[in-house]
C-alpha positions in Angstrom: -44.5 -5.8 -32.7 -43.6 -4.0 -29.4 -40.1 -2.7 -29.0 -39.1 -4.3 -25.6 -35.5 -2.7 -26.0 -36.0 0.3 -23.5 -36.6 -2.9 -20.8 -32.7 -3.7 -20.9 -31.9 0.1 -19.9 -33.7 0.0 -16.7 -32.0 -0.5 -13.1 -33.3 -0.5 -9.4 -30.0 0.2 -7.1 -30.3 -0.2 -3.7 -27.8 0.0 -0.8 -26.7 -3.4 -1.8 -28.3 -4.8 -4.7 -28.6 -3.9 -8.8 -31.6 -5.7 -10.2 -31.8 -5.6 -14.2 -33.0 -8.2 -16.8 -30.1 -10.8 -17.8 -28.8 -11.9 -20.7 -29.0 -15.4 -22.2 -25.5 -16.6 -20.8 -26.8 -14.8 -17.0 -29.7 -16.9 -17.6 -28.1 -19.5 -17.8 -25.9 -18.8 -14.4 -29.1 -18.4 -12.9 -30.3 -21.8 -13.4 -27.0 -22.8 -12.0 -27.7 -20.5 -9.0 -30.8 -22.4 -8.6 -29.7 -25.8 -9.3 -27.5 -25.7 -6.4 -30.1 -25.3 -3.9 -33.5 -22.5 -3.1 -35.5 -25.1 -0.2 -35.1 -28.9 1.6 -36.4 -31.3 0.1 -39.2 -31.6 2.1 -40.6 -28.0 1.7 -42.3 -26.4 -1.6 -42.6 -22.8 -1.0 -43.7 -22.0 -4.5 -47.3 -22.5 -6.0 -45.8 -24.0 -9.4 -43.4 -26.6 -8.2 -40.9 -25.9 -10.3 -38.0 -26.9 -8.3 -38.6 -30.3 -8.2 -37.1 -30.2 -11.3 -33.5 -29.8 -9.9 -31.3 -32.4 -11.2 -33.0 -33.7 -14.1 -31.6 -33.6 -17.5 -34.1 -31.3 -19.0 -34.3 -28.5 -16.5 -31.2 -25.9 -17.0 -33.0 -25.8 -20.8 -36.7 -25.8 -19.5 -35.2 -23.3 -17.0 -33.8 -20.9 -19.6 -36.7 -21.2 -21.7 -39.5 -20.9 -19.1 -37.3 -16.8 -18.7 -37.1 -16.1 -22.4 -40.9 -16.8 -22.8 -41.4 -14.1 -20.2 -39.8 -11.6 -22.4 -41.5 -13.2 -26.3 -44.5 -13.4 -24.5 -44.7 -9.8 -23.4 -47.8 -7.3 -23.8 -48.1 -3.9 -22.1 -51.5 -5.6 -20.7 -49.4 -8.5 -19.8 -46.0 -8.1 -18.7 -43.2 -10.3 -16.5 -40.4 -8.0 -15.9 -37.6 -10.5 -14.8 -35.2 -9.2 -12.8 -31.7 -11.1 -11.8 -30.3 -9.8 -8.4 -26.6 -9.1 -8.2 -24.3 -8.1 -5.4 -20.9 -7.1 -5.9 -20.9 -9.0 -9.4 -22.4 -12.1 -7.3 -25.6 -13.8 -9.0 -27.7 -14.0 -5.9 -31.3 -15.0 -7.3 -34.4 -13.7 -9.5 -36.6 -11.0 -8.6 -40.3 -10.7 -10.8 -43.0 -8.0 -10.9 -45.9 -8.7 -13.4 -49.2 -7.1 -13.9 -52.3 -8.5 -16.2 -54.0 -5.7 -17.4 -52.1 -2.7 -15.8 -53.5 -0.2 -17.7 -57.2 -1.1 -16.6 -55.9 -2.3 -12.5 -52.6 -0.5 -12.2 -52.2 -3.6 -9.8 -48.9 -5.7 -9.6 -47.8 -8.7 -8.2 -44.6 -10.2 -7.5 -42.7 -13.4 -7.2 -38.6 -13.8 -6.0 -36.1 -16.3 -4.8 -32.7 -16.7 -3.4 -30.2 -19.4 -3.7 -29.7 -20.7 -0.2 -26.3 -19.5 0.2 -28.2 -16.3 0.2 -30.2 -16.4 2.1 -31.2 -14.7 6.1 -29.2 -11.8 5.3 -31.9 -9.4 4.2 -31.6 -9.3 0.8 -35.0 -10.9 0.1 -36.9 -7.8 1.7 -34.5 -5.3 0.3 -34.7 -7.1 -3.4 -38.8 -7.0 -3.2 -38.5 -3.4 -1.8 -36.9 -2.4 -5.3 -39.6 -3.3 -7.3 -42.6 -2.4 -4.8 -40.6 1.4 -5.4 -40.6 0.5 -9.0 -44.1 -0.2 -9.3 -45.6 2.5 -6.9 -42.6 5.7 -7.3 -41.9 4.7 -11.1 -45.2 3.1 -12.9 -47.8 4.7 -10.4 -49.2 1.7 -9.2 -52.4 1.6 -6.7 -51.8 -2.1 -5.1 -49.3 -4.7 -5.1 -50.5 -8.4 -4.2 -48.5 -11.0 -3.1 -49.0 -14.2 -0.6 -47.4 -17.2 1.0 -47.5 -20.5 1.5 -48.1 -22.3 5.2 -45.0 -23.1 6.9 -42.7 -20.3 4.6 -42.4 -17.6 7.0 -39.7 -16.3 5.4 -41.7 -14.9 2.8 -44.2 -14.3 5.1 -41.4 -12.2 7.3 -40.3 -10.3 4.0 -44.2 -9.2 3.6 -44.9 -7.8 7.2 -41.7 -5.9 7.1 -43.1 -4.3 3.9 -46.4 -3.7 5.2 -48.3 -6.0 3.1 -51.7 -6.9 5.2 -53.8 -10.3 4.8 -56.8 -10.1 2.3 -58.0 -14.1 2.7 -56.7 -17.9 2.9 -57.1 -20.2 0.3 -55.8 -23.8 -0.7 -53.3 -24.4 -3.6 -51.9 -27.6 -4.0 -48.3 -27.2 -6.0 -47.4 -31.4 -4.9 -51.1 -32.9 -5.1 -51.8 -32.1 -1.8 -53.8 -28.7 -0.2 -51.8 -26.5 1.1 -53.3 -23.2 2.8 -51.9 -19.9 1.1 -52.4 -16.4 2.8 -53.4 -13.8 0.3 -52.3 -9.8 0.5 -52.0 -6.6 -0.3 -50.1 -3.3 0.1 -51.7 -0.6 -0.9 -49.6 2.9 -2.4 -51.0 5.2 0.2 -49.3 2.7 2.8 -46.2 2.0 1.2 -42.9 3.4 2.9 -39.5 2.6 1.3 -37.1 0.8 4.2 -34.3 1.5 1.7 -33.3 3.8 -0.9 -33.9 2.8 -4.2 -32.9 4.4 -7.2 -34.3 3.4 -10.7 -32.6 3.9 -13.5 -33.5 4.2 -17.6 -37.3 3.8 -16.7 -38.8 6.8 -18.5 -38.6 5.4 -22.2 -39.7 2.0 -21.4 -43.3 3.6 -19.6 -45.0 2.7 -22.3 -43.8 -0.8 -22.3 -45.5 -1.2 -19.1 -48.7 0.0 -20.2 -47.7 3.2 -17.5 -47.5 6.0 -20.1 
């Protein structure tokens, strides 16, 4: 069984934010984070539809155990580092970077959201830049992917301030109905930090990664 302790050492600073896993009570205040509000109604900016759970009896535990199977489930050729975001002590959101098969790609993907108190203050490009540096600076990535669905330019925004370019449109249909989502990718040789990022306690969890 692989030692996923070195995982809990590592930190990304930036000017404003520390991203780190959380424990099982954060976990929970993370679900409360979310329960009080990420989109309207009327918008689904995520390919799994998982907020239309909000509000049910069933979701902070579904919630809570969807993040611990990140962690049980976890293979250095298949990895879901889940990063909560903190300001000042605040709970602000989740921030994720996963790979299938790093050692083979060295590609990553990533996945984030804020509660809506939250959010048009930056923090969603400045959280994604941490683990972009991660990824590229710290596990020696080649190419991060990410994408966005039509009518979520705010996502969209975060990815042309990183320099993420378009790769293809397809369809995904989180609520039954198609849906077009842009596909992209940043490649290392084009990625420039906009902030500083410092990562901490990264070396002894390399191998973790499948980065050693």
């Amino acid at each position: 069984m692989i030692d996923l302790t070195p995982l809990s050492e590592v930190r990304l600073r930036t000017p404003r934010l520390e991203l780190r896993l959380g424990t099982p009570e954060e976990i929970d205040e993370l679900g409360q984070v979310a329960a009080r509000g990420i989109h309207g109604p009327d918008e689904m900016p995520f390919s799994v539809p998982w907020t239309d759970g909000i509000g049910q009896p069933d979701f902070h535990e579904g919630f809570a155990g969807f993040h611990r199977s990140l962690m049980t489930d976890w293979s250095p050729d298949d990895w879901h580092f889940d990063l909560l975001v903190w300001a000042d002590d605040e709970l602000l959101g989740n921030q994720e970077l996963y790979s299938k098969g790093f050692r083979e790609t060295s590609v990553v993907g990533s996945g984030s959201w804020l509660g809506t108190e939250f959010q048009g203050r930056g923090i969603g490009t400045e959280m994604r830049a941490a683990v972009l540096d991660l990824a590229f600076r710290g596990l020696g990535a080649v190419a991060a992917t990410s994408g966005w669905l039509e009518g979520n330019r705010s996502s969209a925004r975060v990815s042309e301030k990183l320099g993420y370019v378009e790769t293809g449109i397809g369809e995904i249909s989180p609520r039954g109905v198609p849906v077009p989502h842009h596909d992209l990718r940043l490649d290392r040789k084009d990625w420039v930090s906009p902030f500083p990022v410092e990562i901490i306690g990264l070396e002894p969890a390399l191998p973790v990664f499948g980065a050693a």
